[in-house]
N, CA, C and O atoms as a Tripos MOL2 file, in Angstrom:
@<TRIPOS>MOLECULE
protein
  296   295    74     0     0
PROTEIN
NO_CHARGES

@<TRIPOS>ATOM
      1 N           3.9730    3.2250  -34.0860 N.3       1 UNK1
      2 CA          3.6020    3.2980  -32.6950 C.3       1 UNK1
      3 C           4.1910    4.5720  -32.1050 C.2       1 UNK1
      4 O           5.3920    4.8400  -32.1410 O.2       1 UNK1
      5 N           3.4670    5.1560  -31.6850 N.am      2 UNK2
      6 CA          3.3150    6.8970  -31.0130 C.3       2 UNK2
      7 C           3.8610    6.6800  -29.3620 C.2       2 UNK2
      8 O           3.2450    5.9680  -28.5700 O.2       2 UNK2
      9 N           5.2250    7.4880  -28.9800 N.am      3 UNK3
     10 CA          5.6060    7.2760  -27.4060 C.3       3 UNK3
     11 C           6.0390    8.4100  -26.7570 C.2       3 UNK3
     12 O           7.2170    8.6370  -26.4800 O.2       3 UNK3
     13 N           5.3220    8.9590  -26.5690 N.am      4 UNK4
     14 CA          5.4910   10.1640  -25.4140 C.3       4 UNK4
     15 C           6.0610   10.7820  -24.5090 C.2       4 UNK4
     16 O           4.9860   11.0370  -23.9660 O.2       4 UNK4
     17 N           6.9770   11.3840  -23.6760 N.am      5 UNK5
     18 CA          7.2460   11.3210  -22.3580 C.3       5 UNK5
     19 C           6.5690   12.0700  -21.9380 C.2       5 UNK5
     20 O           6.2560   12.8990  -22.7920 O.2       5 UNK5
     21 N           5.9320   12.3200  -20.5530 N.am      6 UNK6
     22 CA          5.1360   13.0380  -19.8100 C.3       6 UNK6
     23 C           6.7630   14.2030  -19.4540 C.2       6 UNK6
     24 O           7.9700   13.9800  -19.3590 O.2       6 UNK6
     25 N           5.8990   15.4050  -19.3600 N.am      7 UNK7
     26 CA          6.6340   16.4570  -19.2550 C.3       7 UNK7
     27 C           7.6850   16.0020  -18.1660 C.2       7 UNK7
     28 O           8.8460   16.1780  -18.5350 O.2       7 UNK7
     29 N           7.5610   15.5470  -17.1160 N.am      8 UNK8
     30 CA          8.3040   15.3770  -16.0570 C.3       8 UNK8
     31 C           9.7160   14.3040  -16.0630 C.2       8 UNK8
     32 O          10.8910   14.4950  -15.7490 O.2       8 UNK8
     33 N           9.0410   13.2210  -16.5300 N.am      9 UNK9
     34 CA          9.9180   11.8130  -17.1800 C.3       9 UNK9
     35 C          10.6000   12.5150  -18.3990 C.2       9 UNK9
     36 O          11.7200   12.0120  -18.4880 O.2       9 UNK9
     37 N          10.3980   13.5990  -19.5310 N.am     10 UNK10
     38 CA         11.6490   13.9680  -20.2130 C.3      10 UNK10
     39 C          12.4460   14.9280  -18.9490 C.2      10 UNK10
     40 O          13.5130   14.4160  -18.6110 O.2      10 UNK10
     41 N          12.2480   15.6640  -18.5280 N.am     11 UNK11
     42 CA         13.0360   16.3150  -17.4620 C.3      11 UNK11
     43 C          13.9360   15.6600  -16.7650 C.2      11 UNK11
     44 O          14.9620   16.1360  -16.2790 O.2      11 UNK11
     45 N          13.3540   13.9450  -16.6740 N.am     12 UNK12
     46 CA         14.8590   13.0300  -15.5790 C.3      12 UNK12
     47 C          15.6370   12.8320  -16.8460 C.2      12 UNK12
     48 O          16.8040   13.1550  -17.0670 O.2      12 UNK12
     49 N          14.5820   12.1070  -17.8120 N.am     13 UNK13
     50 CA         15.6000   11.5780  -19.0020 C.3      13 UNK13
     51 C          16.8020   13.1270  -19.5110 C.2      13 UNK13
     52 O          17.9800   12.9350  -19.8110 O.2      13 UNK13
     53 N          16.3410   14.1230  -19.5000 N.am     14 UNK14
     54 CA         17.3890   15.3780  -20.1320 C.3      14 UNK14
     55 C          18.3540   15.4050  -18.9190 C.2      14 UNK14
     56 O          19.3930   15.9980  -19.2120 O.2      14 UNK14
     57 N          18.3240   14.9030  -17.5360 N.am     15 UNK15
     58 CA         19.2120   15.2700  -16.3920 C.3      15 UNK15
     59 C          20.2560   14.1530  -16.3120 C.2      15 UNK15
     60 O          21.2730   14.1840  -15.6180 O.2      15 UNK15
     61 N          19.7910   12.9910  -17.2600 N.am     16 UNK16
     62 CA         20.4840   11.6780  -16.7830 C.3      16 UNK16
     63 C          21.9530   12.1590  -18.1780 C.2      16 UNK16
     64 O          21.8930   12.7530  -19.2550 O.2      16 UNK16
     65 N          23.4140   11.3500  -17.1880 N.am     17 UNK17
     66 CA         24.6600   11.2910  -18.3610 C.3      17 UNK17
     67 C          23.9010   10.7580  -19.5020 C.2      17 UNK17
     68 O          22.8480   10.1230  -19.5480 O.2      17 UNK17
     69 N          24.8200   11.2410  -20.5400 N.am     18 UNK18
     70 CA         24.3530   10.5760  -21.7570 C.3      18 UNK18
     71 C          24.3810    8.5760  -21.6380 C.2      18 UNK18
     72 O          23.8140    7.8270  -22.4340 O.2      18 UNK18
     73 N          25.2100    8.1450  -20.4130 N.am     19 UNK19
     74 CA         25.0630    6.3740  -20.9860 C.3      19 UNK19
     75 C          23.8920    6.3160  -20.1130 C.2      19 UNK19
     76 O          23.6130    5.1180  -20.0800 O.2      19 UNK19
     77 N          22.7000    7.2190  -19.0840 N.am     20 UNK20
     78 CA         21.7120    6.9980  -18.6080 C.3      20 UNK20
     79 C          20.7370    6.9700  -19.7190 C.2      20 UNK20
     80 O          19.9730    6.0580  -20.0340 O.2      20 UNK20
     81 N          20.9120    8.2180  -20.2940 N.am     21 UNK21
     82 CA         19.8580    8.0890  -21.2360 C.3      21 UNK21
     83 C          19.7810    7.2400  -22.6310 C.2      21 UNK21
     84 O          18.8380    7.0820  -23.4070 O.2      21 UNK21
     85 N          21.0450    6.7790  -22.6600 N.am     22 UNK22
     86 CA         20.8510    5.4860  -24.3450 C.3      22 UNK22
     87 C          20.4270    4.2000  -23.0820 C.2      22 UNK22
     88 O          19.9690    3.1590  -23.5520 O.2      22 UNK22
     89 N          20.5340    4.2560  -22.0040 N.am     23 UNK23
     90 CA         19.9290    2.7560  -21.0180 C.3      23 UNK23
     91 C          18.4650    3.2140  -21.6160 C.2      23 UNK23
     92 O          17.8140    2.6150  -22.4720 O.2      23 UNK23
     93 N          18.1830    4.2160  -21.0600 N.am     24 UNK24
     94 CA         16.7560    4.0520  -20.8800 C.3      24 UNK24
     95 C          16.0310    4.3060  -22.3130 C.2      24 UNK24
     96 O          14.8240    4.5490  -22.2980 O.2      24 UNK24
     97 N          16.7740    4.2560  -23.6340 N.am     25 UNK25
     98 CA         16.2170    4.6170  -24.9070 C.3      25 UNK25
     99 C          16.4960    3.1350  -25.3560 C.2      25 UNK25
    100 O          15.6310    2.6610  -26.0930 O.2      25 UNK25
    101 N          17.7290    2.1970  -24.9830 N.am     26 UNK26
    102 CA         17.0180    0.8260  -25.2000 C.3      26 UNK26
    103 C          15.8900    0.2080  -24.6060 C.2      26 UNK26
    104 O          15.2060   -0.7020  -25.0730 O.2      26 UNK26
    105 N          15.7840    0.7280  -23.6580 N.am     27 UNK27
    106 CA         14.8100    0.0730  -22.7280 C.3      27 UNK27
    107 C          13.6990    0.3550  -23.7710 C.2      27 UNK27
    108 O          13.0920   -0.6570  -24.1220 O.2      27 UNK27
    109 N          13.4400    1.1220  -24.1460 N.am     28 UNK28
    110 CA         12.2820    1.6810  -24.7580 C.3      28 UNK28
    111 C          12.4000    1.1480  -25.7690 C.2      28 UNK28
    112 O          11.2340    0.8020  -25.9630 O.2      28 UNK28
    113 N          13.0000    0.7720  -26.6750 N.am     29 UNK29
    114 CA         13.2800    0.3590  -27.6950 C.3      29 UNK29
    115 C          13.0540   -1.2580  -27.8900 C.2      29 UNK29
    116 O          12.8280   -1.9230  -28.9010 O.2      29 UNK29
    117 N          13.2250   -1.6590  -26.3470 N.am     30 UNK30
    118 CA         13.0610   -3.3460  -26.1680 C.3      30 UNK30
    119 C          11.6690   -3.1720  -25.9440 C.2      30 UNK30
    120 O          11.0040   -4.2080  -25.9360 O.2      30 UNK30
    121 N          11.1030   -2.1400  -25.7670 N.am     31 UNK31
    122 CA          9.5080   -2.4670  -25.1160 C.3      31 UNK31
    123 C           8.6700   -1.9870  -26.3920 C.2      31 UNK31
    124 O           7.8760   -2.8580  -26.7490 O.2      31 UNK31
    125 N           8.6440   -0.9430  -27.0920 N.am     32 UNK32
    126 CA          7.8670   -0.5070  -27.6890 C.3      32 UNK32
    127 C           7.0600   -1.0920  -28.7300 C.2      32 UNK32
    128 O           5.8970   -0.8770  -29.0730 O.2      32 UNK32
    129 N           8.2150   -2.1220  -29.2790 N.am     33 UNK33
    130 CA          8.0570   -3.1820  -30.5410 C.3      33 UNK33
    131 C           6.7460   -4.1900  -29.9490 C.2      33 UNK33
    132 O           6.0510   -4.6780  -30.8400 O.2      33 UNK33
    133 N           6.4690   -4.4380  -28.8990 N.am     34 UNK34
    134 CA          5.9980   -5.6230  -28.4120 C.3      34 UNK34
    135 C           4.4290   -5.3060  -27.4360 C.2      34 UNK34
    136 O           4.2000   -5.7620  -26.3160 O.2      34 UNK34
    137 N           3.4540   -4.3480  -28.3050 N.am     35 UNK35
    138 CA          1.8940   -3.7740  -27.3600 C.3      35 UNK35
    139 C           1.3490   -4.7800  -26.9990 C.2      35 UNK35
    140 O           0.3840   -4.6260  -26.2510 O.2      35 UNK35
    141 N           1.7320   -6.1310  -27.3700 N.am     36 UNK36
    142 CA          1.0320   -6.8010  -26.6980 C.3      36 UNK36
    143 C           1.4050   -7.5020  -25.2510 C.2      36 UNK36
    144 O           0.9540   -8.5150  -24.7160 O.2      36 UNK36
    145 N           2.1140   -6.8350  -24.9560 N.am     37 UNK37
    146 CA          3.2620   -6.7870  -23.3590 C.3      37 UNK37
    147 C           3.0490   -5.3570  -22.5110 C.2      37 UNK37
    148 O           3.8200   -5.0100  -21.6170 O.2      37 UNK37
    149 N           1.8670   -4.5750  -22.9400 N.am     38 UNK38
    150 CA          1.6080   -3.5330  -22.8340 C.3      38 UNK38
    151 C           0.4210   -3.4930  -21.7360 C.2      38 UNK38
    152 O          -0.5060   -4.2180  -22.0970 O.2      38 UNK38
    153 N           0.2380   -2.9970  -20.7790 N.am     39 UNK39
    154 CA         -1.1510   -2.7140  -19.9680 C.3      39 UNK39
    155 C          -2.1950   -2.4160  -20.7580 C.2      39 UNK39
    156 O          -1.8930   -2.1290  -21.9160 O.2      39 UNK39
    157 N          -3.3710   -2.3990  -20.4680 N.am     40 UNK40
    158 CA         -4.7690   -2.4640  -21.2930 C.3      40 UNK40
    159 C          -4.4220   -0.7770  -21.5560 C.2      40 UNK40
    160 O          -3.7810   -0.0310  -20.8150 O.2      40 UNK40
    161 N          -5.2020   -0.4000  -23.1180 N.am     41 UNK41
    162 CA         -4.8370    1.1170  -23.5380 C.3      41 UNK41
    163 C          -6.1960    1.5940  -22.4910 C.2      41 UNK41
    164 O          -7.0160    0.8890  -21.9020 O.2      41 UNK41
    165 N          -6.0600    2.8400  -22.5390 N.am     42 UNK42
    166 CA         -7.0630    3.7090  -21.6420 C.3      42 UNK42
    167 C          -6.3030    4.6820  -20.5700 C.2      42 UNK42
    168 O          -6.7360    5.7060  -20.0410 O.2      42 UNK42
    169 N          -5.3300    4.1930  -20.4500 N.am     43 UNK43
    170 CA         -4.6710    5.1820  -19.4170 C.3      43 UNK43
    171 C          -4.4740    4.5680  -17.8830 C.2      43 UNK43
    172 O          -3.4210    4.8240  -17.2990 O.2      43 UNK43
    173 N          -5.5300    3.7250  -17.2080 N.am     44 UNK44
    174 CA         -5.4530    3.2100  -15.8510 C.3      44 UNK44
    175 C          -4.6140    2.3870  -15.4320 C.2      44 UNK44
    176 O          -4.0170    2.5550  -14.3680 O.2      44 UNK44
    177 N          -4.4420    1.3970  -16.1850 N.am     45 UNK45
    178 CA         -3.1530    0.7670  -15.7830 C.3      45 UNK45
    179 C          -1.7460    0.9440  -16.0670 C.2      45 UNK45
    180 O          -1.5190    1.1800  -17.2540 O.2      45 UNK45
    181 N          -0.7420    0.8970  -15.3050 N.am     46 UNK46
    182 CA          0.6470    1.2400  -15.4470 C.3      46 UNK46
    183 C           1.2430   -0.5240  -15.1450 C.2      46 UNK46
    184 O           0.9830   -1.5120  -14.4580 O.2      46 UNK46
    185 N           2.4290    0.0830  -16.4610 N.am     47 UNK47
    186 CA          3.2620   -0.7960  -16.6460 C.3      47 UNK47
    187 C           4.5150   -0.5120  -16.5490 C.2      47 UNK47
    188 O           5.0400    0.3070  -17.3030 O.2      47 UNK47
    189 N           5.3930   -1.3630  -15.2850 N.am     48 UNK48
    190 CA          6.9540   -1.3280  -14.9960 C.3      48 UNK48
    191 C           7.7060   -1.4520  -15.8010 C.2      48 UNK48
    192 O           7.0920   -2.1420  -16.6150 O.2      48 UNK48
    193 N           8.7670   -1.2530  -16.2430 N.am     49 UNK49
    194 CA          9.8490   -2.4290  -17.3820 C.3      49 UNK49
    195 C          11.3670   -2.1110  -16.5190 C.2      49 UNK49
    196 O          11.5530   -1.0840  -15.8660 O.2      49 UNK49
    197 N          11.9600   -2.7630  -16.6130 N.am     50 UNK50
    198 CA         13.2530   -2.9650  -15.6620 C.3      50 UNK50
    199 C          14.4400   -3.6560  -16.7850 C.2      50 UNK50
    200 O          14.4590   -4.5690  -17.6110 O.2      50 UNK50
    201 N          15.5470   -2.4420  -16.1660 N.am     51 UNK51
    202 CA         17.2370   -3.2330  -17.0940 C.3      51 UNK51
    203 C          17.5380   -3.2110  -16.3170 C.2      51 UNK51
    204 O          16.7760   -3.0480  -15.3640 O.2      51 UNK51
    205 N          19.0500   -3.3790  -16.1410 N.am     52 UNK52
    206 CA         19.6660   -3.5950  -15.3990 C.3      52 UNK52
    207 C          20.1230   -2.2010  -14.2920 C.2      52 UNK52
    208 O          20.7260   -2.3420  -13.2280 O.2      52 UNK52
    209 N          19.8110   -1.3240  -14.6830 N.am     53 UNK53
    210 CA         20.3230    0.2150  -13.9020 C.3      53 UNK53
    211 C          19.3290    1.4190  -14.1110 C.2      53 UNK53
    212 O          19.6470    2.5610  -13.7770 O.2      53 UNK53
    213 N          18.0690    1.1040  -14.6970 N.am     54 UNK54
    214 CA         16.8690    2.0830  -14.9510 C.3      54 UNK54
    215 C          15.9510    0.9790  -15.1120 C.2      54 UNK54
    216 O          16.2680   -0.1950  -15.3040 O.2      54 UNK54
    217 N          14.4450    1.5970  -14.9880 N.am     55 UNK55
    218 CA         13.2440    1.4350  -15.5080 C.3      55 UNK55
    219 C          12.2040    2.5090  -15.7640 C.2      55 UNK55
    220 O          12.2550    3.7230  -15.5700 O.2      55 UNK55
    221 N          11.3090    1.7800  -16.2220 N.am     56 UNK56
    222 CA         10.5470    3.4230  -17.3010 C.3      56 UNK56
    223 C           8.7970    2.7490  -16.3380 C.2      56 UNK56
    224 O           8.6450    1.5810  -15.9780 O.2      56 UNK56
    225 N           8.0750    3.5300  -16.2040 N.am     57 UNK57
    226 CA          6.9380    3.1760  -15.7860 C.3      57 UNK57
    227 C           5.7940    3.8950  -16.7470 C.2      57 UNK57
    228 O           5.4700    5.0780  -16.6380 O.2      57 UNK57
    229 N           5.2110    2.9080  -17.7660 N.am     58 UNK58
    230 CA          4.4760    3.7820  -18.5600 C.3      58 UNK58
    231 C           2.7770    3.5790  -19.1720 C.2      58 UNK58
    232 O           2.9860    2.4940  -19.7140 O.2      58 UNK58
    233 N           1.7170    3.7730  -19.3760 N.am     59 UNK59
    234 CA          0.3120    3.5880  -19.9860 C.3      59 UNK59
    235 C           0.3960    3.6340  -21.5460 C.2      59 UNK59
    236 O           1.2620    4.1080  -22.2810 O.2      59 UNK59
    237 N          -0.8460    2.9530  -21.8340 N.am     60 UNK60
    238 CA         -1.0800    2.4830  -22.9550 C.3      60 UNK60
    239 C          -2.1130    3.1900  -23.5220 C.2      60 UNK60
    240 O          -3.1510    2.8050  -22.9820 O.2      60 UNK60
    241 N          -2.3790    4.1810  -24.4870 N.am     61 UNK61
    242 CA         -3.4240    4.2320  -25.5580 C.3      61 UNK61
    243 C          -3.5380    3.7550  -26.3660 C.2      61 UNK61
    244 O          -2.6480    2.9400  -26.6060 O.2      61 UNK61
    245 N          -4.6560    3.8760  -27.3660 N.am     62 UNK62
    246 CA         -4.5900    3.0040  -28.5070 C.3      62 UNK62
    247 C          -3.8730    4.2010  -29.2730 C.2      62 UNK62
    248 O          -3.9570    5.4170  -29.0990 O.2      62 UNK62
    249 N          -3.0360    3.3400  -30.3040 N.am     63 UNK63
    250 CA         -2.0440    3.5980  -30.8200 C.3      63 UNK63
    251 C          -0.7390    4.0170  -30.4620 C.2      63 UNK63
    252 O          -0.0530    4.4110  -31.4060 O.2      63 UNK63
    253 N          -0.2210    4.0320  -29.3310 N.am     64 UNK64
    254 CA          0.7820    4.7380  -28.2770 C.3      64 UNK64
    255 C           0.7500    4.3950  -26.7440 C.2      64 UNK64
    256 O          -0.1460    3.8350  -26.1130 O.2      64 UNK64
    257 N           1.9380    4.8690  -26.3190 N.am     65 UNK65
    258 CA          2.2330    4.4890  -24.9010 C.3      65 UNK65
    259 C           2.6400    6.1510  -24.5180 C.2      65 UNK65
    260 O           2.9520    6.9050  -25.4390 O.2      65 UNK65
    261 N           2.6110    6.5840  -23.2510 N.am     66 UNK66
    262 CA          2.9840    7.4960  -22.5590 C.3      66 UNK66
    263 C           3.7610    7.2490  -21.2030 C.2      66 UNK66
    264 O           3.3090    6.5380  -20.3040 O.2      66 UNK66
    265 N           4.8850    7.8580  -21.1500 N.am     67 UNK67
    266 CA          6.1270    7.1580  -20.4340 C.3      67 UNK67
    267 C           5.5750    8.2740  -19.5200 C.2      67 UNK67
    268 O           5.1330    9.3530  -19.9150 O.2      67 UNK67
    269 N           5.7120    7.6430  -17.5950 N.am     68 UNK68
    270 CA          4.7170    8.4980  -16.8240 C.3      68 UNK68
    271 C           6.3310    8.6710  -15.7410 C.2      68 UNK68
    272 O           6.5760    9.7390  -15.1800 O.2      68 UNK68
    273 N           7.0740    7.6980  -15.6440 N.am     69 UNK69
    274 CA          8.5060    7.7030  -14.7720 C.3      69 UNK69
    275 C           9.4670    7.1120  -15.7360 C.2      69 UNK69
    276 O           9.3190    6.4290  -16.7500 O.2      69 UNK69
    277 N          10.5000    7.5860  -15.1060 N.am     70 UNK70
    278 CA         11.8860    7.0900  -15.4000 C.3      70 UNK70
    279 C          12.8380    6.9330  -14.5050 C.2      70 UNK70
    280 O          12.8070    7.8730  -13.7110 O.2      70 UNK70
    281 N          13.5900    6.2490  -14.2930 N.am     71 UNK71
    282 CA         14.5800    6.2870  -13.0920 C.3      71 UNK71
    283 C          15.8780    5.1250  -13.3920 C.2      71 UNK71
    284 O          15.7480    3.9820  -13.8310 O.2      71 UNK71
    285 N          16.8790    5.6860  -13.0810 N.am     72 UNK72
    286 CA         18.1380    4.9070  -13.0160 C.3      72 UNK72
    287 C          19.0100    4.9690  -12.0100 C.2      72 UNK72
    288 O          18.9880    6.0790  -11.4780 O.2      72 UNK72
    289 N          19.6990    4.2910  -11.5790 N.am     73 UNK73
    290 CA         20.7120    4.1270  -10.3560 C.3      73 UNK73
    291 C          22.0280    3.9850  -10.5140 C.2      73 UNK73
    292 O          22.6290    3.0970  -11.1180 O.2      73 UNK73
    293 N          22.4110    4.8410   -9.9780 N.am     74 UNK74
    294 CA         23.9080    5.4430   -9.8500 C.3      74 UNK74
    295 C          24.1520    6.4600  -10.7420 C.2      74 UNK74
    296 O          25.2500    7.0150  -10.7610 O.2      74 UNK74
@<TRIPOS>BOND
     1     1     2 1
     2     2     3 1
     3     3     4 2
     4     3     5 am
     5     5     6 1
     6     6     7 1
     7     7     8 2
     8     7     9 am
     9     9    10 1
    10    10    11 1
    11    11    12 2
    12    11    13 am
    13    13    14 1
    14    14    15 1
    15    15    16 2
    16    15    17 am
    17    17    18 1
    18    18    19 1
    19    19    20 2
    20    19    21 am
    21    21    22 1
    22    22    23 1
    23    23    24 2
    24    23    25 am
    25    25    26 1
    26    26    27 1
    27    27    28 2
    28    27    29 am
    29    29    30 1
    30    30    31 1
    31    31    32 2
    32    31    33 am
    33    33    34 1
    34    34    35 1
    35    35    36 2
    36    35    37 am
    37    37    38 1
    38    38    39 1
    39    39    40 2
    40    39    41 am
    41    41    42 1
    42    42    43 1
    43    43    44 2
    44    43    45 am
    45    45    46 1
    46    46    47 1
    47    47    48 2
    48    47    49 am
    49    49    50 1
    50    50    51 1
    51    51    52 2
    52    51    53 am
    53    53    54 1
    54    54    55 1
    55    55    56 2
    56    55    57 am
    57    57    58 1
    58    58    59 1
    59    59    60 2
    60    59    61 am
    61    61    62 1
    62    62    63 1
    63    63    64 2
    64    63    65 am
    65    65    66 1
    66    66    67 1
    67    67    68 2
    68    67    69 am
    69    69    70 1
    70    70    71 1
    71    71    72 2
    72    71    73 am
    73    73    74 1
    74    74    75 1
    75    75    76 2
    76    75    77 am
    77    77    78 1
    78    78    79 1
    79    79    80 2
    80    79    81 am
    81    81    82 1
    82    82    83 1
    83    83    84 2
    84    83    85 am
    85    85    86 1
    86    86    87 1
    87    87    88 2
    88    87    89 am
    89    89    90 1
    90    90    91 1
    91    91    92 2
    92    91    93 am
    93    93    94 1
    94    94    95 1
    95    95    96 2
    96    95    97 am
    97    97    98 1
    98    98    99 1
    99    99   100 2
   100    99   101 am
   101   101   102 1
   102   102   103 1
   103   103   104 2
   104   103   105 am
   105   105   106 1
   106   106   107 1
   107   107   108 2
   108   107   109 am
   109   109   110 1
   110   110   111 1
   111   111   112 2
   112   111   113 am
   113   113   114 1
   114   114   115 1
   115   115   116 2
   116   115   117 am
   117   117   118 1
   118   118   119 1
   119   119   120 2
   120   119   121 am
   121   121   122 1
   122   122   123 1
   123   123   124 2
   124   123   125 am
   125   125   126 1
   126   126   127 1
   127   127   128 2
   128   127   129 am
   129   129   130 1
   130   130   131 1
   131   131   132 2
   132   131   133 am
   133   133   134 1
   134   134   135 1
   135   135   136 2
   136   135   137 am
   137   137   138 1
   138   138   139 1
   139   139   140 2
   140   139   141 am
   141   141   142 1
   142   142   143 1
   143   143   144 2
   144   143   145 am
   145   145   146 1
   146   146   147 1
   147   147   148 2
   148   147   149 am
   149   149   150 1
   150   150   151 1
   151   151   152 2
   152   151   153 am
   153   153   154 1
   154   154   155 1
   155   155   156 2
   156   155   157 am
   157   157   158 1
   158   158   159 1
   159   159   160 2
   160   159   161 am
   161   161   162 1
   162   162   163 1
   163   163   164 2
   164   163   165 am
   165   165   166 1
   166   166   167 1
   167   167   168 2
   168   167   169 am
   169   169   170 1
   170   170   171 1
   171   171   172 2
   172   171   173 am
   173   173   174 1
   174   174   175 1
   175   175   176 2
   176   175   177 am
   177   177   178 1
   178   178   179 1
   179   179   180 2
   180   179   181 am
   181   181   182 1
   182   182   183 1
   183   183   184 2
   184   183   185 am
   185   185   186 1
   186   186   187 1
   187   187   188 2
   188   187   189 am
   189   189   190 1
   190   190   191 1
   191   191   192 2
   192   191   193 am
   193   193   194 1
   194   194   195 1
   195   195   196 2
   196   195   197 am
   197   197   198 1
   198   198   199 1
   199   199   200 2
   200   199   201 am
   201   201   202 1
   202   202   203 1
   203   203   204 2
   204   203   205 am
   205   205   206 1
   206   206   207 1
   207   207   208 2
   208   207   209 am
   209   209   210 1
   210   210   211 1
   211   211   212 2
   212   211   213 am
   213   213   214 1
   214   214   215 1
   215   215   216 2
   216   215   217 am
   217   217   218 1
   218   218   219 1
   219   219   220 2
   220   219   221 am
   221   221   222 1
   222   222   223 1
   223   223   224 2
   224   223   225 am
   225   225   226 1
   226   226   227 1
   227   227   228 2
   228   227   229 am
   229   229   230 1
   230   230   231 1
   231   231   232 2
   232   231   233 am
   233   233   234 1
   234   234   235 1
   235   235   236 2
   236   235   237 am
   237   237   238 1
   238   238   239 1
   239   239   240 2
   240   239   241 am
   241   241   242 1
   242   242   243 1
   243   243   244 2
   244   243   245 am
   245   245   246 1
   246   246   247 1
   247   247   248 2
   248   247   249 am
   249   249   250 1
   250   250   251 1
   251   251   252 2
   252   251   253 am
   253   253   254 1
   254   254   255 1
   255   255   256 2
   256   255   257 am
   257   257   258 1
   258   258   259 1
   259   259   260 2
   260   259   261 am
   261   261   262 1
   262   262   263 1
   263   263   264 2
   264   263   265 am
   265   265   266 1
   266   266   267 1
   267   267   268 2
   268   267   269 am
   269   269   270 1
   270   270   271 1
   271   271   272 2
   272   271   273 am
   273   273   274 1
   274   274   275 1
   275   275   276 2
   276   275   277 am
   277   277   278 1
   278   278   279 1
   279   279   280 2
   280   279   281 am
   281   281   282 1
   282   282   283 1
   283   283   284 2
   284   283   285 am
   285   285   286 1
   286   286   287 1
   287   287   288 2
   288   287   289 am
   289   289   290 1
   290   290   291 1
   291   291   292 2
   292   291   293 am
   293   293   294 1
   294   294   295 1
   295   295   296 2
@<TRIPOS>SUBSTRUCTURE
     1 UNK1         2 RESIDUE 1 A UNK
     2 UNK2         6 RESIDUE 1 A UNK
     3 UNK3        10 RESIDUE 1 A UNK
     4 UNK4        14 RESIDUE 1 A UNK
     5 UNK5        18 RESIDUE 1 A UNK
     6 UNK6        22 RESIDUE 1 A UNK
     7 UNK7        26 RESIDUE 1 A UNK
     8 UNK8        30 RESIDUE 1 A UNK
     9 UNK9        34 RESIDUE 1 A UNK
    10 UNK10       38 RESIDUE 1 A UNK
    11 UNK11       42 RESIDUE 1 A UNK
    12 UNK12       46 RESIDUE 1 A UNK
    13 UNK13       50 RESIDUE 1 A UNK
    14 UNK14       54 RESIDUE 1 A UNK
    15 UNK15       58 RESIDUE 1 A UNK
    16 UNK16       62 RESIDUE 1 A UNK
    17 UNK17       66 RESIDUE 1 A UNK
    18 UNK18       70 RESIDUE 1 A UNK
    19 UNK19       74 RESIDUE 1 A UNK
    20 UNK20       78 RESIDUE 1 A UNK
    21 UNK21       82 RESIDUE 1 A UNK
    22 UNK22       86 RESIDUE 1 A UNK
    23 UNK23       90 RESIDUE 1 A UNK
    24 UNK24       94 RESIDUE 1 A UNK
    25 UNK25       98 RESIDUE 1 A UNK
    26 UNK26      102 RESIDUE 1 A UNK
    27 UNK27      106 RESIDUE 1 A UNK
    28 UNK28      110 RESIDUE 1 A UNK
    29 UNK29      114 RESIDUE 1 A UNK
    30 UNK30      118 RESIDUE 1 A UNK
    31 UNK31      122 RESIDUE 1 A UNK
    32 UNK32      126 RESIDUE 1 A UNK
    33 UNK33      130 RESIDUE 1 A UNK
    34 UNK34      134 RESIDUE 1 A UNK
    35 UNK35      138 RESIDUE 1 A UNK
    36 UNK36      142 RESIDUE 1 A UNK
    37 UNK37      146 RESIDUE 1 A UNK
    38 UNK38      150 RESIDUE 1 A UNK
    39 UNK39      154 RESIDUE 1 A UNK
    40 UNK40      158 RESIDUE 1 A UNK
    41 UNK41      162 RESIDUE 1 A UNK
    42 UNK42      166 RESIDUE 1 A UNK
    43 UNK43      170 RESIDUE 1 A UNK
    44 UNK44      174 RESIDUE 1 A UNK
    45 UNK45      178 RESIDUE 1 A UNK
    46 UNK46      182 RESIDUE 1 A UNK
    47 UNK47      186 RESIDUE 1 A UNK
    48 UNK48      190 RESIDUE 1 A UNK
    49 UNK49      194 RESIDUE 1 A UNK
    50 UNK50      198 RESIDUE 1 A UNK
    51 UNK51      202 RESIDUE 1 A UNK
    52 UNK52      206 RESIDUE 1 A UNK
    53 UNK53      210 RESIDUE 1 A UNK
    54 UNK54      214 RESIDUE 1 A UNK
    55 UNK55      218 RESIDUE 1 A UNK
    56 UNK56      222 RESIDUE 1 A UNK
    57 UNK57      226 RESIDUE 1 A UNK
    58 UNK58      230 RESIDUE 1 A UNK
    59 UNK59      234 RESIDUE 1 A UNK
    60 UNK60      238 RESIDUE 1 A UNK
    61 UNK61      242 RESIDUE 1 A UNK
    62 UNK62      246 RESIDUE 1 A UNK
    63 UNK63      250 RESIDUE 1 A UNK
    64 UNK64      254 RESIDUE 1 A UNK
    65 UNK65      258 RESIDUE 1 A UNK
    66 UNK66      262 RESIDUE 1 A UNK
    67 UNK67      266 RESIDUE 1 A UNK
    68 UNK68      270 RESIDUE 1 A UNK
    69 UNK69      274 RESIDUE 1 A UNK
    70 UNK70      278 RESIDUE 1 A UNK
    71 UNK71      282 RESIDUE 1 A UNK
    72 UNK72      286 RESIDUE 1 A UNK
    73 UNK73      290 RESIDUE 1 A UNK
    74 UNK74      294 RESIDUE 1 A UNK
């Protein structure tokens, strides 16, 4: 399974401390395994995922996801 970041979402992920960015690489890691928890592939629908101090907002193609936000707090 193929996962992307949109140019912009690696730009937060490269700005976040390093314990921002292993949050948001489990996060990804809890989601990626599981397309069928995934928005329909095509691109139109977006899907939230939430931890406890980030979430990733991302679309579905077939064969892959493309991570469109990222964000964490504090």
């Amino acid at each position: 399974m193929r996962v992307e970041l949109e140019r912009l979402a690696a730009e937060v992920v490269a700005g976040l401390p390093s314990a921002g960015r292993e949050e948001v690489q489990l996060l990804l890691d809890d989601v990626v395994p599981r397309p069928e928890e995934w928005p329909a592939p095509g691109g139109e629908a977006v899907a939230d995922v939430f931890a406890m101090r980030c979430w990733v907002s991302f679309v579905a193609y077939l064969g892959g996801a493309e991570v469109r936000d990222v964000g964490r707090m504090g």
